[in-house]
C-alpha positions as CSV (number, residue, x, y, z in Angstrom):
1,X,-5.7,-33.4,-28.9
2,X,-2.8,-31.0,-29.7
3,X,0.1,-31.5,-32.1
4,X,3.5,-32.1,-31.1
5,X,4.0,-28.3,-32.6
6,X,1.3,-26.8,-30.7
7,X,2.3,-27.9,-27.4
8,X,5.9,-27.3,-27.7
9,X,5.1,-23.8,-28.5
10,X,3.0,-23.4,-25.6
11,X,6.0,-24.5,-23.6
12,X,8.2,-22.0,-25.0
13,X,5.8,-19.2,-24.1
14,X,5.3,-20.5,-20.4
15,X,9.3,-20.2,-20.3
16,X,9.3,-16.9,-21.0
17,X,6.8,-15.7,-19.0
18,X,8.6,-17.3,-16.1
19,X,11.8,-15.5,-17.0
20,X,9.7,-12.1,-17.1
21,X,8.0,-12.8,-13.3
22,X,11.3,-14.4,-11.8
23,X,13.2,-11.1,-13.0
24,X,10.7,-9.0,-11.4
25,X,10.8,-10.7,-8.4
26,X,14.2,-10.0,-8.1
27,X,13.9,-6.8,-9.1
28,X,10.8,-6.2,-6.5
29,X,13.2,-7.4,-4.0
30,X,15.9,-5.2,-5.0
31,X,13.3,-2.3,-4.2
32,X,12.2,-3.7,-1.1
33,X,14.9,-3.3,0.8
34,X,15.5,0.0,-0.1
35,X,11.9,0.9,1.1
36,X,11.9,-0.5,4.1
37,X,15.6,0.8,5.0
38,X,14.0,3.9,4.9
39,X,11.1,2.9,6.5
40,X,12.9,1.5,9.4
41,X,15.3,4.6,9.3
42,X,12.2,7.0,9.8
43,X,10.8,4.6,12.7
44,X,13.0,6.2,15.2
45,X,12.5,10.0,14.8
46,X,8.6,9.5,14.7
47,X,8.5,7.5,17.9
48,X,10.9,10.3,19.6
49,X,8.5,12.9,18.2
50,X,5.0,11.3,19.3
51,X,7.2,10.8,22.8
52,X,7.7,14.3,23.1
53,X,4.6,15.6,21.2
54,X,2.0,13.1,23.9
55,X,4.2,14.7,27.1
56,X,3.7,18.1,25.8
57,X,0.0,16.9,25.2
58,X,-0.8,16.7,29.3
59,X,0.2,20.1,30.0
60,X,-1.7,21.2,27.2
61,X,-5.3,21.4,26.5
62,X,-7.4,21.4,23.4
63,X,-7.8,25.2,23.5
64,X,-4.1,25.3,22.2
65,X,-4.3,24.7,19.1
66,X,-7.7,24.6,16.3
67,X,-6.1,21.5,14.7
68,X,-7.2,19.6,18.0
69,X,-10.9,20.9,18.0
70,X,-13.5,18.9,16.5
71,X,-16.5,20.4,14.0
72,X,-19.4,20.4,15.5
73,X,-21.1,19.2,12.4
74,X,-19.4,17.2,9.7
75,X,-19.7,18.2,6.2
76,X,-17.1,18.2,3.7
77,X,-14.2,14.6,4.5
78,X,-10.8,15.0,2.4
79,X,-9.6,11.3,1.9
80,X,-6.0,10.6,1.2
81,X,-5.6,7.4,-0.7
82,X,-2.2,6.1,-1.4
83,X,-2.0,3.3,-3.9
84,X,0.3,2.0,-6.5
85,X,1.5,3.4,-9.8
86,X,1.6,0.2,-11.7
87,X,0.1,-3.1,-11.2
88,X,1.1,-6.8,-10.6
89,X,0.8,-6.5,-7.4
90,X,-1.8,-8.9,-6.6
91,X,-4.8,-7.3,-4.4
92,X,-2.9,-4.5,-2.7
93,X,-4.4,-2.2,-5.0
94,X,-8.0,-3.7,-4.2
95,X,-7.5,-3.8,-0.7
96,X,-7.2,0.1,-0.6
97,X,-9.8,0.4,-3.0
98,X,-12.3,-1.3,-1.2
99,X,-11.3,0.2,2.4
100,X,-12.2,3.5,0.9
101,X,-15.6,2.1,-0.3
102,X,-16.3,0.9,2.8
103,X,-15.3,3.8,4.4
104,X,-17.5,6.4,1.9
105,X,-20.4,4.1,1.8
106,X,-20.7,3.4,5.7
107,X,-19.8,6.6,7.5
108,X,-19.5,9.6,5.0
109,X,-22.9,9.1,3.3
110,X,-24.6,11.8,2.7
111,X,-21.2,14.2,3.4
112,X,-19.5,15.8,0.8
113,X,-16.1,13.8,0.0
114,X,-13.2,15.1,-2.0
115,X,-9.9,12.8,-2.8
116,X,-6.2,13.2,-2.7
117,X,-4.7,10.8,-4.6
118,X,-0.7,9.1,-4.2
119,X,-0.7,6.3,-7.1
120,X,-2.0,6.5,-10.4
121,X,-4.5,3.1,-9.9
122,X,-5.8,5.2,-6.8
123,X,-6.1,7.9,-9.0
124,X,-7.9,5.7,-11.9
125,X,-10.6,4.8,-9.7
126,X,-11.0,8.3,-8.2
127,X,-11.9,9.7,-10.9
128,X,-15.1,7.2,-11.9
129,X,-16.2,8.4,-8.5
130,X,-18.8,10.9,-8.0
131,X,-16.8,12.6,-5.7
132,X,-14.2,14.8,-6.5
133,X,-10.9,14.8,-7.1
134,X,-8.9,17.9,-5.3
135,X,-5.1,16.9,-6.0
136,X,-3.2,14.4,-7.1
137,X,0.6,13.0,-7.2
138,X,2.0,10.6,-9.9
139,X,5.2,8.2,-9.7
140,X,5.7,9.1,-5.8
141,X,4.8,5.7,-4.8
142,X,7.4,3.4,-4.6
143,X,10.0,5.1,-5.6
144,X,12.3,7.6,-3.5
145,X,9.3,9.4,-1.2
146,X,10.2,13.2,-0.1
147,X,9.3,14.5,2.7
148,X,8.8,17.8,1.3
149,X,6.3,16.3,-0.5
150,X,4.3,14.9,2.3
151,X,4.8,18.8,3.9
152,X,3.4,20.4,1.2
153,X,0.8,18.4,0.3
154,X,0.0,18.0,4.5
155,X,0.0,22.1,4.9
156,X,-2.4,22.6,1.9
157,X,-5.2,20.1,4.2
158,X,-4.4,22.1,7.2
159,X,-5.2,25.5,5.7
160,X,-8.6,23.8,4.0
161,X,-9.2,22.9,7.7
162,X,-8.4,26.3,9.5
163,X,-10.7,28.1,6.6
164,X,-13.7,25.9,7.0
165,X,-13.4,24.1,3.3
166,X,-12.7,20.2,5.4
167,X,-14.1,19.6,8.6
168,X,-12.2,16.0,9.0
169,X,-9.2,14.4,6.9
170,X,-9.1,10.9,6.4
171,X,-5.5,8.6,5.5
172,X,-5.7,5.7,3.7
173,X,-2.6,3.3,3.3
174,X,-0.9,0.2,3.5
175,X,0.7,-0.8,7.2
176,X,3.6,-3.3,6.8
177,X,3.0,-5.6,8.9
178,X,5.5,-8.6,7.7
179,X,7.0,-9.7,4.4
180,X,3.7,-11.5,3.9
181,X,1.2,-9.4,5.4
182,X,0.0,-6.0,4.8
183,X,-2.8,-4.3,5.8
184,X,-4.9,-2.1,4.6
185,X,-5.6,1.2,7.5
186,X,-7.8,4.0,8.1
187,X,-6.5,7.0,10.1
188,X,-7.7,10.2,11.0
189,X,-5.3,13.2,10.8
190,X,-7.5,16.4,10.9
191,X,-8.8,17.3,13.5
192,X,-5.5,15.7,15.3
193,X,-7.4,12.7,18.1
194,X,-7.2,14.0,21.5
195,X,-3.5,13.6,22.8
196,X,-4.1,13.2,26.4
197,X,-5.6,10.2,25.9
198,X,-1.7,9.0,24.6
199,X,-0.2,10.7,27.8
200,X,-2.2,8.6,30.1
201,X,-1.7,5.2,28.5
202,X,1.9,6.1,28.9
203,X,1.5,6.8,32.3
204,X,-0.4,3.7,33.1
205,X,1.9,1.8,31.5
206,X,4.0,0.3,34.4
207,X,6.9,-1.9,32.2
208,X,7.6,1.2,29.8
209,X,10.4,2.8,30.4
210,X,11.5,5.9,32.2
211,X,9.9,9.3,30.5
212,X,11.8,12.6,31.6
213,X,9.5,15.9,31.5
214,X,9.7,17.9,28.8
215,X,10.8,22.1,30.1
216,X,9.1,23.8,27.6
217,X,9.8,27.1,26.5
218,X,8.6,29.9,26.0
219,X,5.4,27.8,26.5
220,X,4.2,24.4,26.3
221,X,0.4,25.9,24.1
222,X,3.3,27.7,22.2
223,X,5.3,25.0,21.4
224,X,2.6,22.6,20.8
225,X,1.2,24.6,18.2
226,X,4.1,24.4,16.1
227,X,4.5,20.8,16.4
228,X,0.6,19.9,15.8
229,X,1.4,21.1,11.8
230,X,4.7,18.4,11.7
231,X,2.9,15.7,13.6
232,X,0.1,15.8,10.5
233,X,3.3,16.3,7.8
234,X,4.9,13.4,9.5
235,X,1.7,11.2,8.7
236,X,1.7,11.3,5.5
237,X,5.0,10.7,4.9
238,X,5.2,7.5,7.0
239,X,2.0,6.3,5.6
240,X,3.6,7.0,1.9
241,X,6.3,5.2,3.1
242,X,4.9,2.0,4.7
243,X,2.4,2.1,1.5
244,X,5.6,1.9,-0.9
245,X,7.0,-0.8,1.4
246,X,4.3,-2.9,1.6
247,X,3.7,-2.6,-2.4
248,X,7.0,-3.6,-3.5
249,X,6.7,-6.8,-0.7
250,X,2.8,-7.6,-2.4
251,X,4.8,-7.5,-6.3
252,X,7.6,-9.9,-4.8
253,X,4.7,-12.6,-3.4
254,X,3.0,-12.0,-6.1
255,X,5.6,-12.5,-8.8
256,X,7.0,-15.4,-6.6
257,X,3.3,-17.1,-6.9
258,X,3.5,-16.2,-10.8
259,X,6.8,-18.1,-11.6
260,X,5.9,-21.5,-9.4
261,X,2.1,-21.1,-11.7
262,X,5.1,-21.3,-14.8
263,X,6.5,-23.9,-13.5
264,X,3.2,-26.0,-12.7
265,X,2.2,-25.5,-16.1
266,X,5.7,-26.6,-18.0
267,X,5.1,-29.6,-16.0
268,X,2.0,-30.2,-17.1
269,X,2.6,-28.9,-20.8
270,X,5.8,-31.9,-20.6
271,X,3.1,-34.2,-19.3
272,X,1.0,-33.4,-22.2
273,X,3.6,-33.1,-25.0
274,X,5.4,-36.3,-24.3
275,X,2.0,-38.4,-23.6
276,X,1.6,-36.7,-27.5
277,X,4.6,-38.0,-28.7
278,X,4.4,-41.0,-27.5
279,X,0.9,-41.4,-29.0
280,X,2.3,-40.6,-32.6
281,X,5.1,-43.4,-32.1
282,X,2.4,-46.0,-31.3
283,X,0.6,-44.9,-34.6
284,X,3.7,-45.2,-36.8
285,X,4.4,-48.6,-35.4
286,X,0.9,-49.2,-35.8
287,X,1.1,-48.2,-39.2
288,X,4.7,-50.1,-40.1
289,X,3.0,-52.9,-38.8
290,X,0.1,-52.6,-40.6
291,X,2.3,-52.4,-43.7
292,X,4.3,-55.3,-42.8
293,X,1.2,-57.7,-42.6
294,X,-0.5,-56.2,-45.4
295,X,2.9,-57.7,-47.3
296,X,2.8,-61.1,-46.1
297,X,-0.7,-61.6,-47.3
């Protein structure tokens, strides 16, 4: 059994462990809300923009732009993985991880793949990966994400595609679902998915609202070839977004988990330590008592 000493000391560190988790919890919370103020903030001009961009899509056809016009073989994949910086996080990281596994083992074997890495741990395991990696960008994940970044990073893809160096681009992220749910998404930005198919579930949808026609000018090919470059910009940067979201929300559940495990174990470490104690009282009675009789004979 441990000593009174030993026990006690294992208490204090518990304590201070807790303090450590419950402060970043708060300070994981802090960060949330920032994220997802600008997450939510961002909401509104993307929907406006896929409005416009699927109601230009019908009058357009797939001749208008290359971005829209599948290889006809597949050989060379760019995957975009966004992960964290730093850890504690519970499995977000492995969740991403994995999804790209998945993704490389299942359908892009045999194909030559190349990473772009958001997030240092995505980074990390990139790099013990046969497969390349082309570019990557440190301390962008949760923290303040520019969309200048995503631009730049999104127009050096495009001109691999246009030149024949990647025939698709793949994005992995984390989709915020809820507080307590994220999810872990695979989406294919180059070549941009047929956009008709977007401008007929909107017309077949009865209950959505109103959608005026878009005049276009000086053409609708015209001005959907300008667009196609901002729709793949706009992408990343709500996928970098959502991932820094959903990050800072994994670190607060998982923090919040870490600090009621602190508190289990004080509870059980006072169990222990005063079950102790009480155990060396009984033995110095036992031993005064002792004593006592031993004087009487």
């Amino acid at each position: 059994m441990a000593t009174l000493k030993e026990v006690q000391s294992k208490i204090v560190s518990v304590k201070k462990t807790r303090q450590i988790t419950s402060a970043m919890k708060m300070v994981a919370t802090s960060r949330l809300r920032g994220a997802q103020n600008s997450m939510e903030a961002f909401k509104p001009y993307a929907g406006k923009f896929a409005e416009v961009l699927g109601s230009i899509a019908g009058k357009s056809g797939e001749d208008a732009s290359p971005l829209l016009v599948p290889r006809d073989e597949v050989k060379k994949v760019a995957l975009i993985l966004c992960t964290s910086d730093r850890g504690l996080c519970g499995g977000f990281n492995v969740h991403l991880i994995t999804k790209a596994e998945k993704l490389i083992k299942s359908e892009l074997e045999g194909k030559d793949v190349s990473f772009v890495c958001f997030g240092k741990k995505g980074r990390d395991w990139a790099r013990k990966q046969p497969q390349p990696v082309e570019d990557e960008f440190i301390g962008v994940v949760g923290g303040n994400v520019e969309f200048s970044l995503a631009s730049s990073s999104g127009q050096k893809l495009i001109d691999n595609f246009l030149e024949g160096a990647v025939d698709e681009v793949y994005l992995i992220y984390s989709e915020f679902v809820t507080m307590a749910r994220q999810k872990a998404t695979i989406k294919q930005i180059l070549p941009i998915p047929s956009l008709e198919d977007v401008a007929e579930e909107k017309e077949k949808d009865k209950d959505a609202e109103f959608l005026p026609e878009h005049i276009c000018e000086p053409s609708s090919d015209a001005l959907l070839g300008e667009m196609l470059p901002k729709n793949v910009f706009i992408q990343i940067y709500d996928a970098l977004l959502q991932t820094s979201t959903s990050e800072h929300a994994a670190r607060m559940r998982a923090m919040e988990n870490a600090t009621k495990a602190c508190d289990d174990m004080v509870d059980e470490l006072q169990t222990i330590f005063n079950k102790t104690r009480q155990a060396a009282i009984t033995a110095d009675l036992m031993d005064i008592v002792g004593g006592a009789e031993a004087l009487k004979g």
